[in-house]
C-alpha positions in Angstrom: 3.1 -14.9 14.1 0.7 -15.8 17.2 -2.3 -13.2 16.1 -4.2 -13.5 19.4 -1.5 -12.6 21.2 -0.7 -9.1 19.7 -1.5 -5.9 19.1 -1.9 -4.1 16.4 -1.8 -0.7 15.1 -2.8 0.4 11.9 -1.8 3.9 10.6 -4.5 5.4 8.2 -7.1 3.1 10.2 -9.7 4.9 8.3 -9.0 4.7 5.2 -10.2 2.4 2.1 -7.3 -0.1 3.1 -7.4 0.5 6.6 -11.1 -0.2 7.2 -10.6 -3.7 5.1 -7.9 -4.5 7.0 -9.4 -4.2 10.1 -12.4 -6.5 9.1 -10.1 -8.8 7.9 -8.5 -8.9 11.0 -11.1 -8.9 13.6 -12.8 -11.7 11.7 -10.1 -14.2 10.8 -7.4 -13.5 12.7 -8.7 -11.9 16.5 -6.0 -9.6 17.8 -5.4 -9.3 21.3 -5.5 -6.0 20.6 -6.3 -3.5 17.7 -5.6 -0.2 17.1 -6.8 2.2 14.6 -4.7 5.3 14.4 -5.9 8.3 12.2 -6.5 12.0 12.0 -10.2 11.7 11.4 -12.9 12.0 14.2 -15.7 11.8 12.0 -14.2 8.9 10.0 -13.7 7.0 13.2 -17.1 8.2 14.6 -18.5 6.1 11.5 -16.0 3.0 12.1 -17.2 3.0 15.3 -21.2 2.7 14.8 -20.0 -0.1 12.3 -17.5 -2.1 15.1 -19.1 -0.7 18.9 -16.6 -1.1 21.7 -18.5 -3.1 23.3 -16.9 -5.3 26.3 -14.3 -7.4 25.2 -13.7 -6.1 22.1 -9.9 -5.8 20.8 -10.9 -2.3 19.0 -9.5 0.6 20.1 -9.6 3.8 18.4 -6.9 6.8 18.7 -6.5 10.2 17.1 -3.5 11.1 15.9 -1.3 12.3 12.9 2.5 9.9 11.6 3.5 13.8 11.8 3.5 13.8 15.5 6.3 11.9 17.2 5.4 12.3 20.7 1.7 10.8 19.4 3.3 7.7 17.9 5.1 7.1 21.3 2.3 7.1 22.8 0.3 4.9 20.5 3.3 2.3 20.0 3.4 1.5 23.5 3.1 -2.0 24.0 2.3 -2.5 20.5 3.8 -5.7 18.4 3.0 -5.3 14.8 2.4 -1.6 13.2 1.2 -1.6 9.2 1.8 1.4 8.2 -1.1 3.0 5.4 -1.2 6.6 6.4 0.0 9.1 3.2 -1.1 11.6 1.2 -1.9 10.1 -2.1 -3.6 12.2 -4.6 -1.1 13.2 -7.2 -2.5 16.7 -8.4 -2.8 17.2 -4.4 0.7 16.3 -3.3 2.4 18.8 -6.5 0.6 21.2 -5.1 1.1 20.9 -1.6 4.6 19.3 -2.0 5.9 20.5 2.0 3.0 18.8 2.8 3.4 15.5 0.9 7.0 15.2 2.5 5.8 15.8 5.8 3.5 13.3 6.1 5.1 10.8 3.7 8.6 11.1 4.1 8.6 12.8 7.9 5.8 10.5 8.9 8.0 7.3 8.3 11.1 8.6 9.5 8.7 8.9 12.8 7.1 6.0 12.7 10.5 4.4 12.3 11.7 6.1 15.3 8.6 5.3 17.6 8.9 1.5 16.9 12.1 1.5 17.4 12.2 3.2 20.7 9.0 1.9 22.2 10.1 -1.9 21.1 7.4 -2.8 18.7 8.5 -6.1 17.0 7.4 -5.5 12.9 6.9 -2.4 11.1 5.2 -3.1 7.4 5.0 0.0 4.9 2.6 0.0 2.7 4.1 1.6 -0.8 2.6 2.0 -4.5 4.1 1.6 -8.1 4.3 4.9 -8.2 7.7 4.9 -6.3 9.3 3.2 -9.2 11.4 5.6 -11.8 8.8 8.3 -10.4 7.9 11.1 -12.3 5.7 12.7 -9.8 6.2 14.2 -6.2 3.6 11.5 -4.6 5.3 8.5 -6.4 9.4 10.4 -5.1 7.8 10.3 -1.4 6.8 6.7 -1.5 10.3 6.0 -2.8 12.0 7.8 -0.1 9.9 6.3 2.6 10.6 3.0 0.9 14.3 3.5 1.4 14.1 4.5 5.4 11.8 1.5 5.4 14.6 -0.7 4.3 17.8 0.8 5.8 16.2 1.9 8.8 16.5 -1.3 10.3 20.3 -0.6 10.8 19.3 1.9 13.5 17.2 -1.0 15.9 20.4 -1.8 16.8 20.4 -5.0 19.2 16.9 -4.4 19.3 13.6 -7.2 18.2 12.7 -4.4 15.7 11.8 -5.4 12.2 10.5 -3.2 8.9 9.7 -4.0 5.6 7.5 -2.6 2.7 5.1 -4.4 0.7 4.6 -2.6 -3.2 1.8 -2.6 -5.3 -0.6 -1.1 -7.7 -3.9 0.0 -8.4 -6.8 -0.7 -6.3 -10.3 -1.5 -7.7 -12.6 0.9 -5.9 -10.2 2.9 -3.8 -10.8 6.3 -3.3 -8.9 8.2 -5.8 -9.7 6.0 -8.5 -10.4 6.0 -11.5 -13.7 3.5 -11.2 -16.2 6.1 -9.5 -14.9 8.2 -11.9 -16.1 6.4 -15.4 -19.5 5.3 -13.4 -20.0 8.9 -12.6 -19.0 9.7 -15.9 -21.3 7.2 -17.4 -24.9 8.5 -16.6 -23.8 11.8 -19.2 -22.7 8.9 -22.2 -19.4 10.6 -22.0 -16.0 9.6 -20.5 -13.0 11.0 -20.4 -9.8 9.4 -20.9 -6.1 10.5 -20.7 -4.8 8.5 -23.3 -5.9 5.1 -24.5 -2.5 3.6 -24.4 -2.8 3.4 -20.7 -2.1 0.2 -18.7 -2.6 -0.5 -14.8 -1.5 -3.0 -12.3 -4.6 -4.1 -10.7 -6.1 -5.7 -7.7 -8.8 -5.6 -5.0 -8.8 -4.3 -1.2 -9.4 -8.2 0.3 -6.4 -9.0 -2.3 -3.9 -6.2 -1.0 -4.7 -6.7 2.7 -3.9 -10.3 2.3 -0.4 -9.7 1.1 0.2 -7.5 3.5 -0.9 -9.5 6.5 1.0 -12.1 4.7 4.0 -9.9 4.5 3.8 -9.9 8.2 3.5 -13.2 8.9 7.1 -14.4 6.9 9.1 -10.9 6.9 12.7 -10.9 8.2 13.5 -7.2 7.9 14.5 -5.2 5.2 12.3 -6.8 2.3 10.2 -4.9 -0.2 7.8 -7.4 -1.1 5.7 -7.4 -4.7 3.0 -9.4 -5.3 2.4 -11.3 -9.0 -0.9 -9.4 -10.0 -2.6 -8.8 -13.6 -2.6 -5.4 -15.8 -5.7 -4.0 -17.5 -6.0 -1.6 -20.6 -7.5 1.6 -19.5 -9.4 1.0 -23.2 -10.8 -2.4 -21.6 -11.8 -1.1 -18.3 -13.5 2.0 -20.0 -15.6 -0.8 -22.1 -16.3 -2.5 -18.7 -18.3 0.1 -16.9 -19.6 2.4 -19.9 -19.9 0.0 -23.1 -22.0 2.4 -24.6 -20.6 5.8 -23.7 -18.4 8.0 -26.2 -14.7 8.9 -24.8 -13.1 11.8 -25.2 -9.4 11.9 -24.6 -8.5 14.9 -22.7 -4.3 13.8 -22.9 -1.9 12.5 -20.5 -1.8 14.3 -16.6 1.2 16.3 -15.4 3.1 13.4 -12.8 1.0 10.7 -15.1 2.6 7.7 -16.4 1.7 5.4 -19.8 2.5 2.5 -17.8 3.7 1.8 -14.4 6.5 -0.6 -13.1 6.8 -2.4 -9.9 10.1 -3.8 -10.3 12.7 -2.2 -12.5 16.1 -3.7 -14.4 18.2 -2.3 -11.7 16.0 -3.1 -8.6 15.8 -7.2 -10.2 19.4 -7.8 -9.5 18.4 -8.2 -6.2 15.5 -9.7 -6.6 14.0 -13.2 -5.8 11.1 -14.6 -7.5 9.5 -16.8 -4.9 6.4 -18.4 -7.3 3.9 -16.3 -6.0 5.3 -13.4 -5.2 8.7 -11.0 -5.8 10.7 -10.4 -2.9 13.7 -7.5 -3.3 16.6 -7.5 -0.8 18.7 -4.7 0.1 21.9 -4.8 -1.1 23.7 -4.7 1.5 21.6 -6.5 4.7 23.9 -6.2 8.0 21.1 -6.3 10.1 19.9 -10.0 9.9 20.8 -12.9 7.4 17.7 -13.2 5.1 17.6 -17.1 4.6 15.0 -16.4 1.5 14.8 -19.0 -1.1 13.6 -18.6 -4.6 14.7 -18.3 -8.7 17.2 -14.8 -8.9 15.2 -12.8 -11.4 16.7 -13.3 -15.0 19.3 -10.4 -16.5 17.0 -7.5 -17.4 14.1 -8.3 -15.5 11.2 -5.5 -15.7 8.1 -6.1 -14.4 6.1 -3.5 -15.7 2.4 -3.5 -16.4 3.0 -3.5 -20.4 5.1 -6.5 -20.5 2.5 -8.4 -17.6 2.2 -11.8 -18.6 -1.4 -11.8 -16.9 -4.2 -9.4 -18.5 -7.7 -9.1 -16.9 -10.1 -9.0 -19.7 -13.5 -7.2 -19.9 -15.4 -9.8 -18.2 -12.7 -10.5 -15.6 -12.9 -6.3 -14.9 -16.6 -6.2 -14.7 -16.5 -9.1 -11.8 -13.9 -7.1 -9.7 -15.5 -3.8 -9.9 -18.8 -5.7 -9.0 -17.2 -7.5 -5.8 -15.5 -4.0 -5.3 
């Protein structure tokens, strides 16, 4: 992919990954042209002071919500590479505002889908969480859905150039929702709170999911969901990390909470490839290009769940993330 000569859009601009991904971008990789799209003036305002428009500069900045079609049109226009961020993501939030969750999460990509299609952008990467893996919560049923128009919407681009894919991870050190600013806020009482201390995580940093992504981009063929090999942590461990000298209460397990999250199941591995440093799942059936992919098919009974990781971050490795964080 020739970087300096495209544009691109990033839905949910604003946001912890957006933000990263932009500074990434405008640094290493120069963009004819970059778009941030989001719903948030003041957010923007901010990004803005941080990144002027000065003359010259690929930045461009445009309101808008993945709810509005004619928006995305708009936006899309002349556009080569959209990576797609925008969704509501709180758990508690999205039960209970559920129309809402699938209106941005579900409607938004079927829109987004649509617009790239129809205004001829090239690639279309998803961004989609562990969550949408056996989900047990509304938030984690969204992701899954938008996962699945992600993948078989590229049977509607027809003769078209258009591409989409989805990339699927876990938890993010220092994103907003987690639980990090959490246990420091926690900390200056000398209590915690903790749902259950048999809790594992998937975990990684912002720099280290906006790489895959932008990686995604670079070696996508269409219809992929790519998974990236990353380490788990014990809730217990990262507790330790941030407040070694704090009691912790355990309040019990969250309604939509799981013990352990998965990011490939038994079912999902038969079509999966492991490709060294990374997992690559193919649609089942894949009319729409011939993916020339080569790597090890995953073993019978593959799971690749955060209890059965092979890679754990210990208490030292933690404390080093959440202080690069």
């Amino acid at each position: 992919m020739n970087w300096q000569n495209s544009t691109v859009l990033l839905t949910g601009g604003t946001g912890s990954f957006g933000k990263k991904c932009a500074e990434i971008l405008l640094k290493e990789y120069r963009p004819k042209k970059l778009i941030v799209f989001s719903r948030d003036e003041l957010k923007q305002h901010e990004m803005r002071q941080h990144y002027p428009e000065t003359q010259g500069s690929p930045l461009r900045f445009f309101i808008g919500d993945v709810r509005d079609r004619d928006r995305l049109e708009r936006a899309f226009h002349g556009v080569d590479l959209v990576i797609h961020a925008a969704a509501l993501k709180q758990v508690p939030a999205c039960e209970y505002n559920p129309f809402e969750a699938i209106q941005t999460n579900v409607m938004g990509a079927k829109n987004i889908i649509d617009a790239a299609i129809d205004q001829g952008v090239k690639k279309v990467v998803a961004l989609s969480t562990d969550k949408a893996v056996n989900p047990v919560n509304l938030y984690g049923a969204t992701k899954l859905c938008a996962e699945k128009l992600f993948v078989h919407g590229n049977s509607y681009s027809g003769g078209t150039e258009t591409r989409l894919c989805c990339v699927r991870y876990g938890n993010v050190v220092g994103s907003r929702g987690s639980v990090v600013p959490l246990f420091q806020q926690q900390a200056k009482t000398g209590r915690i709170t903790m749902t259950d201390d048999r809790m594992t995580r998937f975990w990684l940093t912002l720099e280290q999911g906006v790489r895959f992504v932008i990686q995604a981009a670079e070696e996508m063929q269409g219809g992929e969901i790519f998974v990236p090999k990353i380490p788990s942590m014990r809730i217990t461990d990262l507790a330790k990390a941030i407040a070694p000298n704090c009691a912790i209460d355990t309040i019990g397990i969250r309604p939509g909470e799981k013990l352990h999250e998965v990011l490939i199941s038994e079912d999902e591995a038969r079509n999966g490839l492991d490709l060294e440093d990374r997992y690559v799942l193919l649609a089942p059936r894949h009319p729409w290009v011939m993916p020339t992919w080569k790597g090890k098919p995953l073993p019978e009974g593959f799971r690749y769940g955060s209890d059965n990781n092979t890679e754990w971050l210990a208490i030292p490795d933690l404390q080093k993330l959440i202080a690069a964080a």
